[in-house]
C-alpha positions as CSV (number, residue, x, y, z in Angstrom):
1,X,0.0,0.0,0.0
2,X,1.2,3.7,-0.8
3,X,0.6,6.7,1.4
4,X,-0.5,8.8,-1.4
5,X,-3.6,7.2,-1.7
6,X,-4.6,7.0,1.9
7,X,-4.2,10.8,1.3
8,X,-6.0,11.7,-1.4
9,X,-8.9,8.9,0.3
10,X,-8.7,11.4,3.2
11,X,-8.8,14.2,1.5
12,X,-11.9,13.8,-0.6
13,X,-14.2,11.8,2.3
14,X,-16.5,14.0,3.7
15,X,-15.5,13.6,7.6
16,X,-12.0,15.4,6.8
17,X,-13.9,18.2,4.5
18,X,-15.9,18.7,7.3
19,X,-13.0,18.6,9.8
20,X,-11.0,21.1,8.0
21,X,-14.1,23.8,7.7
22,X,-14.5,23.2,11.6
23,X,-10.7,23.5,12.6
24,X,-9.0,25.3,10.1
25,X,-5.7,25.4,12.2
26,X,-5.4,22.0,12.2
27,X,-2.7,20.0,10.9
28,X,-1.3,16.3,10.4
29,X,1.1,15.7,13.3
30,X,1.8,12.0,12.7
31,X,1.0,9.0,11.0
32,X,0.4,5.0,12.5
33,X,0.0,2.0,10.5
34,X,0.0,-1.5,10.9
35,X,1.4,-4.2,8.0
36,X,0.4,-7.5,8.5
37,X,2.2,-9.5,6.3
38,X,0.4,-12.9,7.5
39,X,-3.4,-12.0,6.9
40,X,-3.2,-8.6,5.2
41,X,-5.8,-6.7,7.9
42,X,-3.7,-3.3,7.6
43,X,-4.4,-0.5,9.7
44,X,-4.0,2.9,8.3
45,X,-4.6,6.1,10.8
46,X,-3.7,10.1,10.3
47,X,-3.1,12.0,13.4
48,X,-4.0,15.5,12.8
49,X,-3.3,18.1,15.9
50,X,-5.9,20.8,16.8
51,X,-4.3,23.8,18.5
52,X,-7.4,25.8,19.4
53,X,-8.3,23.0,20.8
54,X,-4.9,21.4,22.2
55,X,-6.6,18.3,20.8
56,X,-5.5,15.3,18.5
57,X,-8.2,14.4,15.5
58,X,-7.6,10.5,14.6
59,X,-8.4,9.7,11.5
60,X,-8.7,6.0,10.8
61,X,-8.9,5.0,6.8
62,X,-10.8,2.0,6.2
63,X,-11.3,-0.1,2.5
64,X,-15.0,1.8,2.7
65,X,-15.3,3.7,5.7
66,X,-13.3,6.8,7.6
67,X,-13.7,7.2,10.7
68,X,-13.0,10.3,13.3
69,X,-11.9,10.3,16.7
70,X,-10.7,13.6,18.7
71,X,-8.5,13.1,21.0
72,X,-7.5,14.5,24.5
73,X,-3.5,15.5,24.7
74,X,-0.9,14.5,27.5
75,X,0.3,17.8,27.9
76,X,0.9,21.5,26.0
77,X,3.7,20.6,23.8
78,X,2.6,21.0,19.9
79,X,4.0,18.2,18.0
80,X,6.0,19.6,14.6
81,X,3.8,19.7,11.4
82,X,4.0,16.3,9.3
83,X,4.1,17.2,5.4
84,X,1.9,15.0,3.3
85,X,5.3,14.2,1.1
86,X,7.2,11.4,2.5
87,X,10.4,9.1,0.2
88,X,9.5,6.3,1.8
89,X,6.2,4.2,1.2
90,X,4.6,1.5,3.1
91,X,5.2,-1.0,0.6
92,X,8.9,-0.3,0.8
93,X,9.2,-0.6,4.5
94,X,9.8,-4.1,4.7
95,X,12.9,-3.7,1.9
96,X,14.2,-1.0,4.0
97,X,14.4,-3.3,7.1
98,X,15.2,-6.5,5.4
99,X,18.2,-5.1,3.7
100,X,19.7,-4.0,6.9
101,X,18.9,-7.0,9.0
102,X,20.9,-8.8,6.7
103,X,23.6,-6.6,7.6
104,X,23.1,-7.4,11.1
105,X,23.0,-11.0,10.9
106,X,19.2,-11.3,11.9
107,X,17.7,-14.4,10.5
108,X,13.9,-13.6,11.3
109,X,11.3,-13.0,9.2
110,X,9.1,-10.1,9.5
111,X,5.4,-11.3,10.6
112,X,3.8,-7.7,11.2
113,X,5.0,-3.8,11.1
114,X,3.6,-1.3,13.4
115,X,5.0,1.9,11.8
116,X,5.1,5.1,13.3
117,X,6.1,8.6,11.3
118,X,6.7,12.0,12.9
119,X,8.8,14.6,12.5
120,X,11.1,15.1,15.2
121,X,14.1,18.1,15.4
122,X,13.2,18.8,12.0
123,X,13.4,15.3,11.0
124,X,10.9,12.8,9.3
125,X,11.7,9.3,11.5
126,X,10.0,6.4,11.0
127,X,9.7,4.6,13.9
128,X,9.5,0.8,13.5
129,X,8.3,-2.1,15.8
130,X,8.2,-5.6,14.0
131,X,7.2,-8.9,15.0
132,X,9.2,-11.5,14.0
133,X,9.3,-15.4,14.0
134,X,11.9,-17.0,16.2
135,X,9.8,-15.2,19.4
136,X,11.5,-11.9,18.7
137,X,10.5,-8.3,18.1
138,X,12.7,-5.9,16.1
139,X,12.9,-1.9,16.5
140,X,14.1,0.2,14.3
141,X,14.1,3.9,12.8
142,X,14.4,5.0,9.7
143,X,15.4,8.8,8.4
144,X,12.5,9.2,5.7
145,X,14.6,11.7,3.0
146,X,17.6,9.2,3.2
147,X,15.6,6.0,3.4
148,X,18.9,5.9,6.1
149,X,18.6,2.9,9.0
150,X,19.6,5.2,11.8
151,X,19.0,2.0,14.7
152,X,18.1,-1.5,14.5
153,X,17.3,-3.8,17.8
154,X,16.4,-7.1,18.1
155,X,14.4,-7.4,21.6
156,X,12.9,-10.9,22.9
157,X,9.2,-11.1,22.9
158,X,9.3,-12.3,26.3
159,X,11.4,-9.9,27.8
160,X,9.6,-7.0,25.9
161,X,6.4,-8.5,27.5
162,X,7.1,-8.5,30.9
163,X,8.6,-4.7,30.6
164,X,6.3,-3.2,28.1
165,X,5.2,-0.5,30.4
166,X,9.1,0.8,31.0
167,X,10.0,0.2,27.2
168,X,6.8,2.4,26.1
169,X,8.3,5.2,28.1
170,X,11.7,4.7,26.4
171,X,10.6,3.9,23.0
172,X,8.2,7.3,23.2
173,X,10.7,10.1,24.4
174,X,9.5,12.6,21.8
175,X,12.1,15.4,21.3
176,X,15.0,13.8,23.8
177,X,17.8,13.1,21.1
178,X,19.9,10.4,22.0
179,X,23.6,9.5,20.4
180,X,24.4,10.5,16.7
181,X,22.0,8.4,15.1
182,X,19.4,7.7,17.5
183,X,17.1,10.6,17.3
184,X,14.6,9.6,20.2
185,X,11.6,7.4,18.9
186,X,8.8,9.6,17.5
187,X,5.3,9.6,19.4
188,X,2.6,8.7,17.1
189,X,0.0,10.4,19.1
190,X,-0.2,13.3,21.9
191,X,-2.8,11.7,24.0
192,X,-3.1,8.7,26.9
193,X,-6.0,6.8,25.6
194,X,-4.3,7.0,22.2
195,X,-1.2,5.5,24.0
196,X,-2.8,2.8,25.8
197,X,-4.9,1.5,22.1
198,X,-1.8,1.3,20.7
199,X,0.3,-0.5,23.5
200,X,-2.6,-3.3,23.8
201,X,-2.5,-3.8,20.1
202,X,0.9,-4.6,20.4
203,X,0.8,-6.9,23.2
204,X,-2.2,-9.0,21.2
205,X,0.2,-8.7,18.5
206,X,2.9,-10.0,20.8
207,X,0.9,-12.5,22.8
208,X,-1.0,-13.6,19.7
209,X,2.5,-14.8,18.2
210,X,3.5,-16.5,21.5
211,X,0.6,-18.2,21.7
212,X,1.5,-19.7,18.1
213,X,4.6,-20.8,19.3
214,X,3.7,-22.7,22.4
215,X,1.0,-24.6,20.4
216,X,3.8,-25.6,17.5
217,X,6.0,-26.7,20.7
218,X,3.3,-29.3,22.0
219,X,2.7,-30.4,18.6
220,X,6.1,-31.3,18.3
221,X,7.0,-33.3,21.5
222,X,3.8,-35.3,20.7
């Protein structure tokens, strides 16, 4: 799937038309989507941010549907403005991170992408959590103009389950720049319900894939 269409979807449904003639300072702070490479049920939302109302508009883009969900924010920091222009498409994500993983040794394949774009320090970063067979997630970012692999982590599933909470916090430090390289991973939203969706997606995700595993282990000792 390319962005581009998502966009112009968006831009000619009625909820956004009506959206834009309501908040006409709004803009698109961040995108989230979800790749699943198993059963191909992708998810496709555009976070817009409402300053006069210190609000985040959610727009979810279904096959026949587009639905609208405003948002409250975490605190009084506006996020940077996303562009709708981005070098790197959804369908070339998984490229991206193969070709580096190879680099890296990893072995894995990639089961599902839960993709994450914002613009940080001036910056478009993808932020990338993957779930991967062999019981093991991988996080990476990726600098959108350079299609450039700035970090790549391989995390056990069963580590990151038990500390999802603590990893969350790390994994989301919008604007704290780390070493040269490691810009911070972006926030894909500004509020705490928004948060909280998206960590339990990816712990079904997680769990969902561990739950696989366990059954292909007691098939095998029988």
């Amino acid at each position: 799937m390319k962005l581009q269409p998502l966009i112009e979807q968006l831009n000619n449904s009625k909820e956004y038309r009506e959206f834009t003639q309501k908040y006409k300072d709004a803009f698109i702070a961040a995108g989230f989507f979800i790749i699943d490479l198993e059963t191909g049920k992708d998810v496709h939302q555009i976070d817009f941010y409402v300053p006069s109302q210190k609000k985040v508009a959610a727009f979810t883009l279904g096959d026949d549907k587009i639905t609208m969900q405003m948002l409250e924010v975490l605190n009084d920091k506006v996020p940077e403005k996303l562009s709708n222009q981005k070098n790197v498409d959804l369908d070339a994500i998984k490229g991206i991170l193969e070709d580096e993983m190879k680099n890296r040794n990893i072995t894995d394949d990639i089961r599902k992408i839960i993709a994450v774009v914002q613009n940080l320090n001036g910056k478009k970063i993808w932020n990338l959590n993957c779930v991967l067979t062999g019981m093991g997630l991988l996080n990476a970012h990726v600098e959108d103009e350079s299609q450039t692999v700035l970090k790549m982590e391989r995390i056990s599933m069963m580590d990151l389950v038990k500390k999802i909470p603590s990893y969350d916090m790390k994994m989301n430090g919008a604007g704290q720049a780390g070493e040269e390289g490691e810009e911070g991973a972006p926030v894909a939203d500004s509020s705490a319900k928004e948060k909280i969706k998206k960590l339990e997606m990816l712990q079904k995700a997680l769990e969902k894939e561990k739950q696989k595993y366990e059954k292909e282990a007691r098939a095998k000792k029988k």
